[in-house]
C-alpha positions, 0 to 999 in steps of 0.5 A: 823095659825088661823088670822081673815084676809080673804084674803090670798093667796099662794105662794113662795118667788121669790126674797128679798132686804134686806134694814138697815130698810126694805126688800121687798119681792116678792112672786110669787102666785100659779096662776103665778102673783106676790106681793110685800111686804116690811116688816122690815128687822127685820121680814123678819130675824125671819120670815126666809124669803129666796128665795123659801120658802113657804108663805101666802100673808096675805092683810089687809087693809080698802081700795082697788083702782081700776085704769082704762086708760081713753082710755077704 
């Protein structure tokens, strides 16, 4: 698989909710950190998206923000 995205990461399919629209998806990455993505449920079904299978986290997006506590 060839994409213009640059960020990608790594991962295995660590749990599915499965919606009438939406499913969210979480997949642990290989360093141990988690990502969330709801995709629809559609997808998710022609994608084969289940517990344990291999998949790349693809971000695409114009804007990333940044939080911080205002007590640091």
């Amino acid at each position: 698989m060839r994409i213009s995205a640059r960020n990608q990461l790594s991962g295995v399919v660590d749990s599915v909710h499965e919606g009438d629209v939406m499913t969210e998806v979480t997949v642990r990455l290989t360093g141990g950190e988690s990502v969330v993505s709801a995709i629809t449920t559609e997808s998710a079904k022609r994608l084969g998206i289940a517990k344990g299978k291999a998949v790349t986290v693809i971000v695409k997006s114009t804007e990333v923000m940044l939080g911080v506590d205002d007590g640091r």
